[in-house]
Every structure is written in structure tokens, then in C-alpha cells.
Legacy VTK file of the C-alpha trace (Angstrom):
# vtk DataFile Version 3.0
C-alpha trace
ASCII
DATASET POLYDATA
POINTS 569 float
-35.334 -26.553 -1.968
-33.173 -25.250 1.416
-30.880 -27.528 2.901
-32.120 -29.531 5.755
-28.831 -29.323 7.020
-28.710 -26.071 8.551
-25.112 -24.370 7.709
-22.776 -20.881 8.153
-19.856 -19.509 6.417
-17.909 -19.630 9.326
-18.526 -23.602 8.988
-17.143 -24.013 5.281
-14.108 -21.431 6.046
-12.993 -23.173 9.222
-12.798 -26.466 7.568
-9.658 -28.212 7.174
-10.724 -29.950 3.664
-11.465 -26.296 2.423
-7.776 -24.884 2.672
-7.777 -23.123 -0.548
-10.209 -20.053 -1.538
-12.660 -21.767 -4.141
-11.560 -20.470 -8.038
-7.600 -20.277 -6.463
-6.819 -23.639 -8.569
-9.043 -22.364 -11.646
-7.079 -18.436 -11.200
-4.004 -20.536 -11.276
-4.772 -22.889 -13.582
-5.351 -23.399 -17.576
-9.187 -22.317 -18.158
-11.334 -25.240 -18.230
-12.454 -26.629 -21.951
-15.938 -27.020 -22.639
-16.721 -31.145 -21.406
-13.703 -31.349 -18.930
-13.310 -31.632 -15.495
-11.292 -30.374 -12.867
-11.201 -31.100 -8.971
-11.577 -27.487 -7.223
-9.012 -27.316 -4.148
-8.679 -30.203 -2.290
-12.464 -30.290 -0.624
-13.716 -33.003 -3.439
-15.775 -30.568 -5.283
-15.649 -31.211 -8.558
-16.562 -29.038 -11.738
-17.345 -29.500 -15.257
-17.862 -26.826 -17.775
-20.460 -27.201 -20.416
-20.477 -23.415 -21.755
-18.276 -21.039 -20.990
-19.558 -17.668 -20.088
-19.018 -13.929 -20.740
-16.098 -11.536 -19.454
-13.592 -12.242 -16.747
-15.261 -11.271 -13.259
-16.632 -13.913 -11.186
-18.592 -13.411 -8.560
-17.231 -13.474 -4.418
-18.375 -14.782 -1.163
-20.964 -12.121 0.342
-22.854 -11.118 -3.388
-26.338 -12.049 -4.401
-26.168 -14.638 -7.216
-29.283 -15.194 -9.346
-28.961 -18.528 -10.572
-30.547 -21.930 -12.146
-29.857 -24.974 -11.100
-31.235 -28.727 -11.584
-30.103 -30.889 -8.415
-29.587 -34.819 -9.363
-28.229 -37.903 -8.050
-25.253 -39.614 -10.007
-28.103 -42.098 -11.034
-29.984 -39.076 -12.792
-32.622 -38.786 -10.521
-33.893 -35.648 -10.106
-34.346 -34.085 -6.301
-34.825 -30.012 -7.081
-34.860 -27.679 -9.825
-35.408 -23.770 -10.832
-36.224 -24.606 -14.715
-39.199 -26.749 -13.688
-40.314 -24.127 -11.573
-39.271 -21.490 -15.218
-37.960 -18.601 -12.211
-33.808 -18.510 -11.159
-33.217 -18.600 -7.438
-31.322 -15.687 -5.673
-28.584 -17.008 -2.679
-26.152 -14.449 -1.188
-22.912 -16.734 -1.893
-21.518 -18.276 1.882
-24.702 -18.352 3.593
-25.107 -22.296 2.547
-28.898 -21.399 1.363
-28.648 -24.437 -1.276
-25.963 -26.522 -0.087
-22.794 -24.793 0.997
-21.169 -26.749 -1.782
-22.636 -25.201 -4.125
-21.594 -21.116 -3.225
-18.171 -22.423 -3.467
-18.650 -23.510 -7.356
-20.851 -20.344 -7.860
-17.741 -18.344 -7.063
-15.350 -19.886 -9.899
-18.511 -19.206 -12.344
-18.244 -16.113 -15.064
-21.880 -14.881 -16.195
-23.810 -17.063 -18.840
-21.579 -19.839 -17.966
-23.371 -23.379 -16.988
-21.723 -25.970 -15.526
-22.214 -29.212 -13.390
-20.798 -30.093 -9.784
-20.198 -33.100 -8.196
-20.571 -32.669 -4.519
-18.908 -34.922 -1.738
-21.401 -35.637 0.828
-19.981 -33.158 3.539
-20.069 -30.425 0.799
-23.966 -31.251 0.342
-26.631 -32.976 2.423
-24.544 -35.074 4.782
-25.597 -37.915 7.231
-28.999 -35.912 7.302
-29.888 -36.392 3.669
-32.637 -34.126 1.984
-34.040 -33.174 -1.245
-37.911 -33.765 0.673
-36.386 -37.352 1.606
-34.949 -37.806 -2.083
-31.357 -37.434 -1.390
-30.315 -40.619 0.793
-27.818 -40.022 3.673
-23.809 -39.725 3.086
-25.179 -39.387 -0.838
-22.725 -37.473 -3.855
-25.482 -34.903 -5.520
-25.256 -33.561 -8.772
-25.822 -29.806 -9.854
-26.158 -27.993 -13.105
-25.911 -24.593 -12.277
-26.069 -21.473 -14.525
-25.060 -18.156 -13.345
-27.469 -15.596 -14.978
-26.316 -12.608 -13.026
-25.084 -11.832 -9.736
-24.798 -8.444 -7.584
-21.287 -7.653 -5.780
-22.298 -6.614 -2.133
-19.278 -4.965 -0.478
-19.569 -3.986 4.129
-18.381 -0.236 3.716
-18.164 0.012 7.489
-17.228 -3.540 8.137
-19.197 -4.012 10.796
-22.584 -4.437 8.900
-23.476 -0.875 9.081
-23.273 0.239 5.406
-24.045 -2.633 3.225
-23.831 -1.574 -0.573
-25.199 -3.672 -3.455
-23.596 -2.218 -6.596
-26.630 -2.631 -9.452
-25.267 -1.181 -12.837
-21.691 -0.608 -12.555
-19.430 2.344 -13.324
-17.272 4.202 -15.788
-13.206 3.713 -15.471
-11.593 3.325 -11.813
-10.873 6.819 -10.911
-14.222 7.671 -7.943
-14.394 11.058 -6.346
-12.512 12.149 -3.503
-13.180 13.907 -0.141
-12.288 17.377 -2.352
-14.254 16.939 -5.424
-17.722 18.236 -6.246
-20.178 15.108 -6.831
-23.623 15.223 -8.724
-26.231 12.216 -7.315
-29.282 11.079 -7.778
-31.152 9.232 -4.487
-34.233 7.515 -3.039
-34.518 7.431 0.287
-36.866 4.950 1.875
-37.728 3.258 5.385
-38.022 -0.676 5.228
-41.632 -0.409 4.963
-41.186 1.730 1.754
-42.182 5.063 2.696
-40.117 7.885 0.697
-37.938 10.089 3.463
-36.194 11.773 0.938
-35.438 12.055 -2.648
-33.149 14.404 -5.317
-34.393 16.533 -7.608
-34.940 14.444 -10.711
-31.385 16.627 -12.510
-29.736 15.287 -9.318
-28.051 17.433 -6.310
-24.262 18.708 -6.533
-22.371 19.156 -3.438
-19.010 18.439 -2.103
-17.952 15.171 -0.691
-16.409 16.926 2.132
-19.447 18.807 3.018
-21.564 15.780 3.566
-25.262 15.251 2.353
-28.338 13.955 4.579
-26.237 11.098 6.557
-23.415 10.158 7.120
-23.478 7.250 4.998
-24.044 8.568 1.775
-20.570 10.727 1.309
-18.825 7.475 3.017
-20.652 5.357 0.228
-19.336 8.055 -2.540
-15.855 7.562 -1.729
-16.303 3.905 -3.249
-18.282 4.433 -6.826
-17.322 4.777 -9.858
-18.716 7.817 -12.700
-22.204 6.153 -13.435
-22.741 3.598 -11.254
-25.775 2.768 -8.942
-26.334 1.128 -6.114
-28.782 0.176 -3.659
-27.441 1.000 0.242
-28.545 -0.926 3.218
-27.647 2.052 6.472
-28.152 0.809 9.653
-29.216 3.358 12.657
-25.630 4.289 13.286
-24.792 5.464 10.425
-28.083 7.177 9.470
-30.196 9.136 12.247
-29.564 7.022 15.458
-31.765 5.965 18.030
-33.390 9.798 18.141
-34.599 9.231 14.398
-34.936 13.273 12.543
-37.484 15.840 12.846
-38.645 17.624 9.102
-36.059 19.623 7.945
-34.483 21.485 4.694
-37.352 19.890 2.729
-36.593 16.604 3.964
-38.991 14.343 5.508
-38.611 13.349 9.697
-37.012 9.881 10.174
-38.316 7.604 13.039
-35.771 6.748 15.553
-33.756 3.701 15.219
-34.710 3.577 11.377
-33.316 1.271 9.166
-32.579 3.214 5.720
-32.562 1.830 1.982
-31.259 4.085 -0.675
-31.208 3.610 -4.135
-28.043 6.040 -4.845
-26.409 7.416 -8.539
-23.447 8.508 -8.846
-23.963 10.689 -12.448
-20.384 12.186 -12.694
-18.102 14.568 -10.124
-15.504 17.527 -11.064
-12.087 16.545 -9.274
-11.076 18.725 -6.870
-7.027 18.905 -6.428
-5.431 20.655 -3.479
-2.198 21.805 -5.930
-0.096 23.178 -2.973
-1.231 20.975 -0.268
-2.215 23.614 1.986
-5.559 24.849 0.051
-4.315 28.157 -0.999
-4.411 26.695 -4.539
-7.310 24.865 -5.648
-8.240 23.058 -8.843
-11.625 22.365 -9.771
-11.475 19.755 -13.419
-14.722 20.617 -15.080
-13.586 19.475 -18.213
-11.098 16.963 -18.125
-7.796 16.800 -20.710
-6.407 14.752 -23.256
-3.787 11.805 -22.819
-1.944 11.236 -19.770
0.785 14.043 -19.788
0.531 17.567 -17.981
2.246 20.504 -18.654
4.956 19.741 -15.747
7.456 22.556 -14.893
9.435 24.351 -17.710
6.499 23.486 -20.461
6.093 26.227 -22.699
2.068 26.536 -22.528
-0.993 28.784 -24.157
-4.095 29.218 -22.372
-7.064 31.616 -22.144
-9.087 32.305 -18.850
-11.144 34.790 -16.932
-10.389 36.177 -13.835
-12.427 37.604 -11.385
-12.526 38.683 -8.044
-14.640 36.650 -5.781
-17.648 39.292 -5.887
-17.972 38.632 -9.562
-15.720 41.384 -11.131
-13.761 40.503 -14.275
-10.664 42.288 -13.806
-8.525 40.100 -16.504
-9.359 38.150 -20.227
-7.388 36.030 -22.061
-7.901 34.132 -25.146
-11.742 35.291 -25.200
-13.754 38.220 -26.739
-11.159 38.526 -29.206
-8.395 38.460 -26.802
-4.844 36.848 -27.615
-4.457 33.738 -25.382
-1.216 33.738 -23.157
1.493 32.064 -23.879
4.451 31.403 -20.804
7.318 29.033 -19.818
5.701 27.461 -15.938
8.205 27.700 -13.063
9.745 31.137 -14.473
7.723 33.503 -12.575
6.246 35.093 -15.502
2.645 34.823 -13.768
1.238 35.048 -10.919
2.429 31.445 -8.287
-0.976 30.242 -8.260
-1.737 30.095 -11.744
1.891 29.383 -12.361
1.446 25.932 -10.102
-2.187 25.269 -11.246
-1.176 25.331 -14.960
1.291 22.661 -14.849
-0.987 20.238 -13.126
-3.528 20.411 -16.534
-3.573 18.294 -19.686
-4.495 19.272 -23.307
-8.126 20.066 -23.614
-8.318 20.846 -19.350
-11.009 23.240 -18.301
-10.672 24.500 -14.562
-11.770 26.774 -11.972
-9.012 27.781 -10.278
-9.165 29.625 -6.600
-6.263 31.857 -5.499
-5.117 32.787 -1.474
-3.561 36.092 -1.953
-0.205 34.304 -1.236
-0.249 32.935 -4.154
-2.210 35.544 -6.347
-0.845 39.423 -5.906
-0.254 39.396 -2.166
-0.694 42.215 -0.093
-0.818 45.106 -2.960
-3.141 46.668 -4.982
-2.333 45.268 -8.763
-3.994 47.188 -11.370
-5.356 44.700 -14.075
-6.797 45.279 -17.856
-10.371 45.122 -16.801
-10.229 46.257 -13.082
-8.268 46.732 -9.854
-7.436 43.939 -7.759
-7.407 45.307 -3.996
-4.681 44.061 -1.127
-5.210 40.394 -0.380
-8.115 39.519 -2.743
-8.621 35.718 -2.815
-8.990 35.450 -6.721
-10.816 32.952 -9.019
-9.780 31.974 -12.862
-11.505 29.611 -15.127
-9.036 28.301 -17.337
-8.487 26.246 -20.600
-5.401 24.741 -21.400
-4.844 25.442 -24.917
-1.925 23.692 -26.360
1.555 23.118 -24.563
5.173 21.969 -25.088
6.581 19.679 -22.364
10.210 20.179 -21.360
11.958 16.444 -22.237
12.510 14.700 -19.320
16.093 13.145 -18.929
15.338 9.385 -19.847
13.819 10.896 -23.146
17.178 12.306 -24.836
20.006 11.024 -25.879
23.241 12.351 -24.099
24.245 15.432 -25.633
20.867 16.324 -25.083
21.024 16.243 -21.638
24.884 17.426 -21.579
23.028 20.503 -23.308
20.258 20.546 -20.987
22.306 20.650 -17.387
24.296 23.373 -18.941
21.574 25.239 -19.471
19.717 24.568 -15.981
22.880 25.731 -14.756
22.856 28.974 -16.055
19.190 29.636 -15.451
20.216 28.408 -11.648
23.423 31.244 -11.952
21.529 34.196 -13.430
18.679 33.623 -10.392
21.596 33.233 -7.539
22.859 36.530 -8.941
19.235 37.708 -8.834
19.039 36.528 -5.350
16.119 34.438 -6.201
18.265 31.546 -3.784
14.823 28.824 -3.319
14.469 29.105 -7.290
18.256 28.581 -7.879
18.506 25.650 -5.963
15.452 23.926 -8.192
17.070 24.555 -10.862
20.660 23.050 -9.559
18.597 20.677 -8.157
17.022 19.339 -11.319
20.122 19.699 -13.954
21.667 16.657 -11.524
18.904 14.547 -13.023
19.981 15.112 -16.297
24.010 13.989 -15.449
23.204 11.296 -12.925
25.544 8.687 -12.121
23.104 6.072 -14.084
23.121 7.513 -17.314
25.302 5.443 -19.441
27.793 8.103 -20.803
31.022 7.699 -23.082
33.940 8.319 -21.476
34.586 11.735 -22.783
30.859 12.916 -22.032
31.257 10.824 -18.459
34.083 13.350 -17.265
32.123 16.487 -18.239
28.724 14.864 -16.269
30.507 13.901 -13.431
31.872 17.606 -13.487
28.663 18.989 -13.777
27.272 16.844 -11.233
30.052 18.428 -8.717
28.985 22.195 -9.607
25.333 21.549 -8.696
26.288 20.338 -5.540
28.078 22.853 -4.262
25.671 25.522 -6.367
23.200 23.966 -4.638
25.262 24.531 -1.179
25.666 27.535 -1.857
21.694 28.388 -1.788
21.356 26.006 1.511
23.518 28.548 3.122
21.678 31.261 1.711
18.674 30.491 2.874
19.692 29.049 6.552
19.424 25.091 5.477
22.274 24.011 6.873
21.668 20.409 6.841
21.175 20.306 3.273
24.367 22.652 2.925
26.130 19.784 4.495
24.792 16.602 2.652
25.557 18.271 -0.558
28.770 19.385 0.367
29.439 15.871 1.307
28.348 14.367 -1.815
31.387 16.193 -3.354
33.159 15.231 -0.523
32.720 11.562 -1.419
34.085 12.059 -4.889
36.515 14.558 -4.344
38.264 14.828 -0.970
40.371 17.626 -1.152
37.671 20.086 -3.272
38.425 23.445 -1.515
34.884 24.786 -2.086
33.270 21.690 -0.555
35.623 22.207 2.587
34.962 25.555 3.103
31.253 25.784 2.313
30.895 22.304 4.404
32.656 24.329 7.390
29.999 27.105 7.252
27.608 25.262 7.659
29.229 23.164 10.729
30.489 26.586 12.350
26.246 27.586 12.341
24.685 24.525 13.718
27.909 24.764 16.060
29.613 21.963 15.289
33.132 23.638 15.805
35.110 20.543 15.934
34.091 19.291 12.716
34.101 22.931 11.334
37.991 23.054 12.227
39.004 19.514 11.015
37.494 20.939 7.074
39.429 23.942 7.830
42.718 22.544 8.307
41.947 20.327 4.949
41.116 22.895 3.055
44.165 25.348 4.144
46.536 21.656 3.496
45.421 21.563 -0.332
45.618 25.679 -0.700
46.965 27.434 1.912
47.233 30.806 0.799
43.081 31.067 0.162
41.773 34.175 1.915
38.129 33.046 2.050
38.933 29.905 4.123
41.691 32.088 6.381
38.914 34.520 6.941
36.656 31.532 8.541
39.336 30.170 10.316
39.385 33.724 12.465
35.723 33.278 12.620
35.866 29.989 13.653
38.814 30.612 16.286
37.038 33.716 17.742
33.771 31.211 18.089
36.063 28.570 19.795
37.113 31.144 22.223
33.369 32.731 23.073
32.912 28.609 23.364
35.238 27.960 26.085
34.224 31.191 27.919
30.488 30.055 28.220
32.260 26.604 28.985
33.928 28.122 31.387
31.280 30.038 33.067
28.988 26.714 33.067
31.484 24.680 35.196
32.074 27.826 37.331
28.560 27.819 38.350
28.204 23.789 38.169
30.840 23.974 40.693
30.060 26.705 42.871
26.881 25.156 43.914
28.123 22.217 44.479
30.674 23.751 46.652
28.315 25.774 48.667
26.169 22.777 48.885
28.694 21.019 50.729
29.261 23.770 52.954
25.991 23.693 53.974
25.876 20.168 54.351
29.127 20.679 56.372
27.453 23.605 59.005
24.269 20.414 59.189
26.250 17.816 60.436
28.263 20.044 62.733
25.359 21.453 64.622
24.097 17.668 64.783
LINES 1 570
569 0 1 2 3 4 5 6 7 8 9 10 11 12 13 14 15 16 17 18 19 20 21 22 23 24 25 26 27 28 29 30 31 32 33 34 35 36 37 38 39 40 41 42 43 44 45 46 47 48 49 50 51 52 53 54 55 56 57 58 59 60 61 62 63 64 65 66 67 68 69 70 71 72 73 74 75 76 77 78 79 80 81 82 83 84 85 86 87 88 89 90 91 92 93 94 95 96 97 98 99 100 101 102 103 104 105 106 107 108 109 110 111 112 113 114 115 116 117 118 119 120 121 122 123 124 125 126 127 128 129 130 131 132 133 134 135 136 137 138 139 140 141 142 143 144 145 146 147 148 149 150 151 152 153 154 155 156 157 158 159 160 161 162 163 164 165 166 167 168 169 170 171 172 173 174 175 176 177 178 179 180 181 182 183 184 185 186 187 188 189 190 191 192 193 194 195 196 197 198 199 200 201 202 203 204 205 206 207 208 209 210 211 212 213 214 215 216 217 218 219 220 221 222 223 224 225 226 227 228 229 230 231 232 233 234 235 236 237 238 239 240 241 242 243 244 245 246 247 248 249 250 251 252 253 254 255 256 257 258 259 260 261 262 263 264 265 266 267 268 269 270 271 272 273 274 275 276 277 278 279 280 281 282 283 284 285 286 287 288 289 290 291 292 293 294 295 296 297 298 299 300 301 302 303 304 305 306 307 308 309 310 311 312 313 314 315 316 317 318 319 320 321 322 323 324 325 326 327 328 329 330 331 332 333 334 335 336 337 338 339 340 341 342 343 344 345 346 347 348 349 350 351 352 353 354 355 356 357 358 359 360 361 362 363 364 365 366 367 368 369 370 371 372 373 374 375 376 377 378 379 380 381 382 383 384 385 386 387 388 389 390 391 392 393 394 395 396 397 398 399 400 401 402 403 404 405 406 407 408 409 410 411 412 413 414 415 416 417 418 419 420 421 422 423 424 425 426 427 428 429 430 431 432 433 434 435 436 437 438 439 440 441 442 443 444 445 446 447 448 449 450 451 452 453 454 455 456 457 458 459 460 461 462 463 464 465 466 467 468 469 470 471 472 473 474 475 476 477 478 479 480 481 482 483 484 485 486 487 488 489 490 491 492 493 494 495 496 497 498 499 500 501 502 503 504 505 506 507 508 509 510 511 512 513 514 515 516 517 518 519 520 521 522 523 524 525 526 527 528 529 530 531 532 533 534 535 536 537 538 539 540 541 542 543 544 545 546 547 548 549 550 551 552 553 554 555 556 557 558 559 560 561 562 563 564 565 566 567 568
């Protein structure tokens, strides 16, 4: 039986007795024993478990519940029950259909569990009583509840537009993305029950992205889970509007203004991963990998793929039809950039589709392949499978003369590239052997000195590609970082006064100057910026110069003609 009393939500939140969610004392709390009681918040509701049910989850405020109860007074009289009647009652938990009580025990309940509430007056009937005249007025009620299922109903939109009721639930937490290609199964139907649309029985693939019949079913994507099905409530606004949909595509027409239920699968989806954040390299997963590690950069890896232009034409193999797989180091330029970057995104086991822009593929020539040619700025397509590969440590997984051995090394690779004039791939590499001697990593004293001077020649290495390749800014924070340790480093100085002298900064360029020529004054390369740096002192003041001149001689004639005003006045 309904309350008499009618109720809202907003009435039980606003509440001063009800200033704690209901289950925060229980979340907080020991778990209840079977046969004890506990007071839940400070409101006067009471519960006491009799069995304990399945799992963890309990149910929120907004789901369906399906539930049986037996209502009593603390005499044992009985006002209302579901097991006389042998059918469980469903209640969307905060509406108050029951007593508004009751949602709030519902919502501390796990499924299978029973257990009996003692409700305080204002928490059931009230002044009004009820119960068809059995519960007297200002009366504590009794009920045994037992949660036999419930149905999590989450506002997509939040404005009552997209209302989803989630009926089996999904696989892991990972759901698809605006990028990644989804395969559904739907049921499209008016309120009256008439069938607008429906998916082939294998289901429909498309991308998320791309959008599928309204507007709510790629927005209601976003939020599932691999396997998981659902039952949407779409209001006009996020369907077809107030003009409804003529016939279309195989679809049937929509009246206007139509309210839209759609029973909506979501079978599985191949991630789709934008590897260089611009969309010239794109990763499709269609099979995914083993374990949780990729390949990373500097991973020694085997893989096999076909490659084809995107007409169709095989122009490479590897690994298949008797083919050798190919084995690379990633990050050395030994293939092409996209393939290079896709491959040390992928796990064990990965198969992918990957799609090439030529500016990451073979650019604007013509590169003759094994199979075929691939013409000037051919967007190309490889389906890959990462064999096997062998991750490069990182630095919190050696011990120290590992990573002693493994700066040394980066800073070699960086030397021979500098030399190569390869400046961007230099600076990774100086860039990366500071991990391995950072501050933080607990060496000896011995080992300490030779990190710490280490440390120092990727700095200024890594200044040394800054200026190279017009970065000036970062010429000058790593410059400083030296700086900071060692004041007096010539090579700092200097390379720290390049960089001043070309973002114009002459003042500062002249005050590392005259440090650098105090700790070694006989050192050519700093003498020969000095002449630079006076010659761009004196162009300075010239253009100085000339600024004020004509600064001035406006003002001058201004006055003059000012002057001629007032005289004639």
C-alpha cells in the first residue's frame, strides 16, 4: 500500500534530521552481524540485519528496486505486505512510494539481503497515519524488507533528457571512446510500442564519432561497459524534436515530439588511439595484448604486418607467407615514424590497423617497396601483430651501476646524432639519460660525483640542441640548471649568453660574458661573442637613438604648431 502521506525527495534531503547520506554510518562503520542493530545517521531509522546478502554494491537514490516487504506495528500487527500478495513491489528509491523511510534503508541494502527497520513516525506515516486506517497517527512501523534486485538508473543529460536503466551489466571499466569503432545491438520503440528502428540481428559497427540514428545513442555509448545492456528513456530533445523524422536509410519516420525507448547492447568496440595527437597516426586495437606493459621507446621488438596502400595494394609483408618477421630497436629511426610511434604504444599479443599521413609514412617521394611502389604522399595502412618485445629498463628498475651504465650510453647515442645533426633526436636522448642520474637516486658517494657530472653534461648537451634548433628558452633553463650547481661553468656562461644575445636580452647576455671571461679569460669562443655582442649593443643604441630622434621631433614640431595656434588667437 502507497503512503497516504504524499512525499518528494526534495522533502527527505532538505531535512535537518537527515544530515548524513543513508549507508554513510554503515560505509564507515564495522558491517552489521546477522541479529544486531544499528541506528542509521542521526534521522532515528533504525536497521537490523537478519541475512546478509551477496557482493558489495548497494543500490542509490534514483534506481528501481524490486523488493519484498511485510509492514508491522511494534505490537506485530500486520498493516501491508508483498509475500501475502506472493509478487515483490518495484519503487524508484527517493520518490517516497512506500514510506520515504523506507528508500533510505533500501539504499544501505546489498542484494539477497533481508532486514527489518524501525521507522520514527516522521520517517513513515506521520500525524496522518495509514496502512487503510491500520497504522494510528504519530505511530513507529515496522518493515522487513528484502532486496531481490534493483536496476541503477543514471540522468546522462542531467536534465531528464537521457534517462538510462543499466539491465545486465558490463565487462571491466574501460567503455569506448569518441575514436573507437563500437558494435550494438538496438530496439527502437515509441511509448506505445511500435518498432521505429532496429539492428540487424549481428549488430551495426560504426564509429562513436560518427554518430548513429540520434543523438542520444553515441552520448549513451560513451557510458557502457563491453557487454552491457540497457534500456534508454530519450526525450524529444535529444531524439527527433518537435518535427519528429520522415522514412529514411531503412529507418522508419518518427512522429514529432516522440518520446523514444531503446533497448541498447553494447557487444564489444575496437579502441581507437590518436598516437600523435594530431590524427596523422591512428591505432585501431582489434585484438587487444597481454599484461599491462607496451613496448615504450628503445624496446627491442618483432612484429609481422601488411601494408597496403589505401586502394588495396600490398606493397610490403612481414612475418606472413613465409616471410621473416621484423625485428627493430623503436625511437632509432630504423622504420618508417608512423609505425615507429604506433609500435611502442602495443602490448604482447596486440593486433592493429594502423593508418599513416604521409608525414609520418614516406613523405613526399616515391619509395619503392618489396611488393609495389608507394607513390608521393600516399596515406598508408598496416595491420600489425606485435610479436614478442624487450622493454628498455626503466631507471627505478636497476640498481646503480646500471643506470651509471645506462646514461653513459644515452649519452653517446645523444653525441653520435648531434654529430649527425639529428639535433630534436639528440636532445631526447640527453633528455632521458638525466632520468637515469637524477638528484633522487640514492647513490654512494663515489657513484654520486660521477651522476651529478653526468647530470651537468646533459644539460648543457641538451643546450646545445635548444640552440640548434632556435629554442632559446629551453637553451636558457638548462643552462641555468648548471648554473645553479656550478656558477662559474664556462660552457653554461657562454651557451646561456647565446641564447640571451637572440631573444635580445643584451644586458643579461653581457653580465655571463664578463663571468665567463673572469674564470678563463683567454677563451676565444666567448671573446668571439663578446664582439658579437658589442657590435649588437652598438646597432642597439643606433635604433635607440633613431627612436628618441623621431619621439622627439614630433613632439617638437607639435609644439611649434601649437605655438603658430595660440599666436594667431
Amino acid at each position: 500500500m502507497e503512503a497516504e502521506k504524499a512525499t518528494d525527495v526534495s522533502d527527505i534531503q532538505n531535512e535537518d534530521d537527515l544530515d548524513e547520506e543513508p549507508g554513510e554510518v554503515i560505509e564507515s562503520a564495522p558491517p552489521l552481524k546477522v541479529g544486531e542493530e544499528r541506528e542509521l545517521g542521526t534521522s532515528g531509522l533504525k536497521k537490523k540485519l537478519l541475512k546478509r546478502g551477496h557482493g558489495y554494491e548497494t543500490p542509490e537514490l534514483g534506481d528501481e528496486a524490486t523488493v519484498h516487504y511485510v509492514g508491522t506495528l511494534l505490537d506485530g500487527t500486520k498493516f501491508e505486505s508483498t509475500r501475502d500478495r506472493d509478487e515483490p513491489l518495484t519503487i524508484k528509491l527517493g520518490q517516497g512510494r512506500v514510506v520515504k523511510g523506507l528508500d533510505h534503508g533500501v539504499v544501505s541494502m546489498k542484494k539477497g539481503e533481508i532486514a527489518l527497520f524501525t521507522l520514527p513516525a516522521e520517517l513513515g506515516y506521520g500525524v496522518v497515519g495509514g496502512g487503510g486506517s491500520v497504522v494510528p497517527s504519530n505511530a513507529i512501523v515496522r518493515f522487513e524488507v528484502e532486496l531481490v534486485s534493483w536496476i541503477t538508473v543514471v540522468d546522462l543529460s542531467k536534465d531528464g533528457g537521457i534517462v538510462k536503466k543499466i539491465i545486465e551489466k558490463g565487462e571491466r571499466n574501460e567503455g569506448p571512446g569518441d575514436l573507437d569503432e563500437v558494435l550494438v545491438k538496438y530496439r527502437v520503440a515509441l511509448v506505445d510500442g511500435t518498432v521505429v528502428a532496429e539492428s540487424p540481428e549481428e549488430g551495426i559497427e560504426f564509429y562513436v564519432k560518427d554518430g548513429h540514428f540520434c543523438s542520444a545513442l553515441p552520448k549513451a555509448i560513451k557510458t557502457m561497459k563491453r557487454g552491457e545492456k540497457v534500456r534508454l528513456i530519450v526525450q524529444p530533445q535529444y531524439a527527433f524534436g518537435v518535427e519528429g523524422r520522415d522514412a529514411n536509410n531503412g529507418f522508419h519516420s518518427v512522429p514529432p515530439s516522440s518520446v523514444l525507448n531503446i533497448d541498447l547492447e553494447l557487444v564489444s568496440f575496437k579502441p581507437v588511439i590518436d598516437v600523435t595527437g594530431d590524427a596523422k597516426v591512428v591505432k585501431k586495437v582489434l585484438k587487444e595484448g597481454e599484461g599491462a606493459w607496451v613496448a615504450n621507446e628503445s624496446a627491442s621488438v618483432t612484429v609481422s604486418y601488411v601494408a597496403r596502400l589505401e586502394d588495396g595494394t600490398v606493397f610490403e609483408k612481414k612475418g606472413i607467407d613465409g616471410e621473416q618477421p621484423l625485428e627493430f630497436i623503436t625511437d632509432e629511426e630504423q622504420v618508417i615514424a608512423g609505425l615507429d610511434r604506433a609500435v611502442a604504444t602495443m602490448k604482447k599479443g596486440e593486433q592493429a590497423i594502423l593508418t599513416i599521413h604521409p608525414d609520418f609514412g614516406f613523405g613526399s617521394v616515391e619509395a619503392r617497396r618489396d611488393l609495389a611502389v608507394v607513390p608521393p604522399h600516399s596515406n598508408i595502412v598496416f595491420e600489425v601483430e606485435m610479436l614478442d618485445f624487450i622493454r628498455e629498463k626503466a631507471p627505478w628498475e636497476m640498481i646503480n651501476h646500471e643506470r651509471l651504465e645506462a646514461a653513459r650510453r644515452k649519452k653517446e647515442e645523444g653525441n653520435l646524432l648531434f654529430k649527425e645533426g639529428k639535433y630534436q633526436k639528440a636532445g631526447k636522448k640527453y633528455d632521458k639519460g638525466v632520468d637515469y642520474v637524477s638528484e633522487d637516486g640514492n647513490f654512494g658517494d663515489n657513484e654520486s660525483k660521477l651522476a651529478r657530472e653526468l647530470r651537468l653534461s646533459f644539460w648543457l648537451n641538451g643546450a646545445a640542441c635548444s640552440l640548434k634548433l632556435n629554442d632559446f628558452q629551453e637553451a636558457i633553463k638548462l643552462c641555468s640548471k648548471v648554473l645553479d650547481i656550478e656558477f662559474h661553468n664556462v660552457k653554461a656562461l657562454y651557451r646561456r649568453a647565446q641564447a640571451y644575445m637572440q631573444v635580445a636580452d643584451l644586458v643579461l647576455a653581457e653580465l655571463d660574458i664578463k663571468k665567463a671571461l673572469e674564470v678563463d679569460p683567454q677563451n676565444r669562443e666567448v671573446k668571439l661573442i663578446e664582439k658579437n655582442l658589442k657590435r649588437l649593443q652598438v646597432e642597439s643604441n643606433k635604433r635607440d637613438a633613431k627612436l628618441y630622434t623621431n619621439i622627439f621631433g614630433r613632439m617638437t614640431k607639435k609644439l611649434k604648431v601649437e605655438k603658430v595656434d595660440n599666436e594667431k588667437r
